[in-house]
N, C-alpha and C positions, 0 to 999 in steps of 0.2 A: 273708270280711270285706272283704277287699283289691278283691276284685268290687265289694261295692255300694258301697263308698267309692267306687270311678273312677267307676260308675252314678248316686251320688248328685251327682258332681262335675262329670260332662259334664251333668245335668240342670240344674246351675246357671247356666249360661254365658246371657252376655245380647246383645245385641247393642253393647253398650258393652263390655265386659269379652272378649267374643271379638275385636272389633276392635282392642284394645290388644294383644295377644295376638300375633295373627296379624302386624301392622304392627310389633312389634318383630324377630318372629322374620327376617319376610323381610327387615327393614334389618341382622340381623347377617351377612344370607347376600348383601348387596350391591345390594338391588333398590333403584335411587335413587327409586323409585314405587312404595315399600312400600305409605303408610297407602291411595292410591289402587286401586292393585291391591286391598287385602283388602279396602275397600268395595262393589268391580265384582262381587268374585265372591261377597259375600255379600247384594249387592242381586240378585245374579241367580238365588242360595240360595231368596231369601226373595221374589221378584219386587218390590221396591222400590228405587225412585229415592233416588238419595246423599241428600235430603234426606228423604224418609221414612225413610233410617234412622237419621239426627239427631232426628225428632221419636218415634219409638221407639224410642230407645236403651237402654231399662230392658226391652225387648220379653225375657224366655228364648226360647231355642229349645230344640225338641222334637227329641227324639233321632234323628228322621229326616233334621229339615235339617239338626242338626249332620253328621251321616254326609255329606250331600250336600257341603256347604261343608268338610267335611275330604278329597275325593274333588277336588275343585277347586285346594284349598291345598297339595296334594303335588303336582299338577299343577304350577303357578306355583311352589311348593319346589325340583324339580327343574329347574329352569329353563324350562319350557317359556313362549313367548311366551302374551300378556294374550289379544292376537285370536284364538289358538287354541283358547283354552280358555270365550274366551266367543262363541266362533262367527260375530262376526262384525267389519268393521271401516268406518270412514265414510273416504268416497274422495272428492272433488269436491261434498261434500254429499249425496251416495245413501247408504246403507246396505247394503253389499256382504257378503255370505257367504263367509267363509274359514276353511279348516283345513287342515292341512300338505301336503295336494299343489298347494298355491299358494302364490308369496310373498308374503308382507304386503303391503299397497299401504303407499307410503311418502306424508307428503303431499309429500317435494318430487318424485312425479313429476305432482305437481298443476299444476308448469310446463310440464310437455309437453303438457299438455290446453290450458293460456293458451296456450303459443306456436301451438300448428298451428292453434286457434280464431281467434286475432289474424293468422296470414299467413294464412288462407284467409278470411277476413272479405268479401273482394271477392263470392266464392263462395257466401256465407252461406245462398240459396237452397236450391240442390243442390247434391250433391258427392257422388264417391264414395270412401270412406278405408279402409286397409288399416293392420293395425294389429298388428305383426307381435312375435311373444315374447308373447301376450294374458295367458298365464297366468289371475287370476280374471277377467278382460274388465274390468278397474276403467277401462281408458282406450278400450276401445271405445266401452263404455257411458257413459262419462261426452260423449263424443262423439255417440254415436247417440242418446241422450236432451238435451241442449244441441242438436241440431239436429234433429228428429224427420221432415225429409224429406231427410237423406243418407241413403246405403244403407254400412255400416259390416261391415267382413269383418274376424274376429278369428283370425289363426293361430295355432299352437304346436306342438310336440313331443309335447307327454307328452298323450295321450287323459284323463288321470286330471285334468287343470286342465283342458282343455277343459270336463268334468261341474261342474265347479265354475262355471265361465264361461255354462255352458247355464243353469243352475239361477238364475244372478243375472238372466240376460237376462227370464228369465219372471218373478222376484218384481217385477223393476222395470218390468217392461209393454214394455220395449224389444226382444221378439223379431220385431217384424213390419221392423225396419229394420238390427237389429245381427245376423249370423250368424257361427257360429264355423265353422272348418276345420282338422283335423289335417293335420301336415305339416311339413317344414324350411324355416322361410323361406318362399320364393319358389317354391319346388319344388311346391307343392300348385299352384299356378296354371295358368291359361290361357296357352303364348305371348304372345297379343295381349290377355290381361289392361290393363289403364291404371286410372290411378287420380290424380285431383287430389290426394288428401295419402296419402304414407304417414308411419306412426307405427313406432317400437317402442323397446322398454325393454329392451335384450337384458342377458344375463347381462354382469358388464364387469371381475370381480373376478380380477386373475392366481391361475391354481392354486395359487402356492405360499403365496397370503396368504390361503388357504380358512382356514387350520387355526389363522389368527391372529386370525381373527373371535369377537365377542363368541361368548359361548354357547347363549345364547337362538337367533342367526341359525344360530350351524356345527352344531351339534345337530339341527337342529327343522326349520328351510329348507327346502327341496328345492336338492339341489347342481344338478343343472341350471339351475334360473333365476339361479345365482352365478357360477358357474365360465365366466371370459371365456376360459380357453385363457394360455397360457404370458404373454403383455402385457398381456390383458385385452381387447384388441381384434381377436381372433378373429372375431366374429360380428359387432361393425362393418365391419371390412372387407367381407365380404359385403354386409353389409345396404347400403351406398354403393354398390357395384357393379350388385345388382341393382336396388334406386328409379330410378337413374339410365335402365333401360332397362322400369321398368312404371309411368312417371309422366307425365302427359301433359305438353305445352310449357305452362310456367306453374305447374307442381304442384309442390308443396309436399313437400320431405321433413325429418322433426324427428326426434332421437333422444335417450334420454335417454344421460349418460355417465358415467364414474367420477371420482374426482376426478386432477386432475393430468392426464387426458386431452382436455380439448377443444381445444388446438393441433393435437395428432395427430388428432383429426378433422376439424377444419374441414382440415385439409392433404392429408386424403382426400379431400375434396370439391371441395374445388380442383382437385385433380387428374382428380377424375372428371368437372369442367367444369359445377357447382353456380355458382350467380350468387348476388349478394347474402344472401350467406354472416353468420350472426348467434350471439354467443354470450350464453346466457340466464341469470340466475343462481337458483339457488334461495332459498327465504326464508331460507336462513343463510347466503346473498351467496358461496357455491360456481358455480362456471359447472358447469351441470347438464346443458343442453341448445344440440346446435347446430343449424342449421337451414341450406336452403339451397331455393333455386329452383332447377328444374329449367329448362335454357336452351328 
């Protein structure tokens, strides 16, 4: 009896009455983008747009989509990120493919794509750019497609983001100018490698404040694209050292940075003899990005 009552009960569910539902539960479990999250995942249930499911919202669903959108909503229950689970995320206006062996593109690294775009603008021609920590390729690509005759080299660490970064390069048509290369840094390269701009977004987060991060990020992430090493600025230092000796005279190096750190980089750059040195802020007026010209 107890059976067909839950049987007759999950038959009931509407797209009205399941959305109330779901958008309360996730706001008692903290998600400040309850009622939007349980829209995404049941427009993606039902393959409908937020507003077809305002203009069907008396719609029931059958006992297959509910399974599907209850398979989504313990997903998003247990914390996992929205981009994860709905496969994909928009970076500079592209529609990039991600799942957890990449980190989410965030949009303020949407200022590193303006800044290196705005100092190499002289360049706007050709150029060749290096784009280093690539993880899903969100900043090569947004690069190699904004400028479709530079030639764009995306590195990384982990082989498992590079497939991710391969797979985005070919839906968005950007493989004949954006290529990717496993590797550390600069180490994959040619000695006499050069390059008018390099990029990269390296990990920037000290180890000991992994475990202080939301849930969604320290859960879900990949600890490599977080973990900057004991200050955070591990992998900048590197990455200053070597631009400075694979950037031609004139080229451009941008990176993105943590918060609290862009004094400690531009004073690496200083040091490593960068010129007109510039600190950029993010759309929530954080300095994000520093940049510098190679003498």
């Amino acid at each position: 009896m107890h059976a067909r009552e839950s049987s007759r009960k999950e038959e009931m569910w509407s797209v009205s009455s399941l959305l109330s539902w779901a958008t309360a539960d996730l706001k008692k479990r903290g998600d400040e983008s309850a009622r939007l999250d349980a829209e995404l995942m049941l427009g993606m249930t039902l393959g409908l747009d937020r507003v077809q499911l305002i203009l069907q919202h008396e719609r029931p669903l059958s006992a297959q989509e509910l399974q599907h959108f209850k398979q989504l909503f313990v997903r998003r229950r247990n914390g996992e990120p929205m981009a994860y689970i709905l496969g994909h995320r928009e970076f500079y206006g592209f529609d990039l493919r991600v799942d957890s062996r990449v980190l989410i593109p965030r949009p303020d690294t949407e200022t590193l794509v303006e800044v290196a775009l705005e100092r190499t603008r002289s360049r706007e021609m050709y150029g060749r750019a290096l784009d280093l920590c690539t993880g899903s390729g969100c900043v090569a690509l947004a690069l190699g497609l904004t400028r479709r005759t530079w030639r764009v080299t995306g590195v990384d660490l982990s082989k498992e983001a590079l497939c991710v970064a391969r797979e985005n390069a070919l839906r968005l048509g950007a493989a004949h100018n954006v290529h990717f290369v496993q590797g550390d840094l600069f180490a994959s390269l040619a000695p006499q490698a050069r390059y008018e701009l390099i990029v990269a977004n390296p990990p920037y987060i000290p180890s000991a404040d992994i475990a202080t991060l939301a849930r969604d990020i320290r859960d879900f992430e990949p600890h490599l694209a977080l973990d900057g090493g004991p200050d955070g600025c591990a992998l900048l230092r590197r990455l200053v050292d070597g631009a400075r000796r694979h950037l031609v005279a004139g080229g451009v190096f941008a990176c993105e940075v943590g918060a609290g750190q862009s004094h400690d980089v531009q004073a690496l750059l200083e040091h490593a003899g960068f010129e007109q040195i510039e600190r950029a802020q993010d759309y929530g007026g954080h300095e994000r990005v520093v940049s510098g010209i190679a003498p």
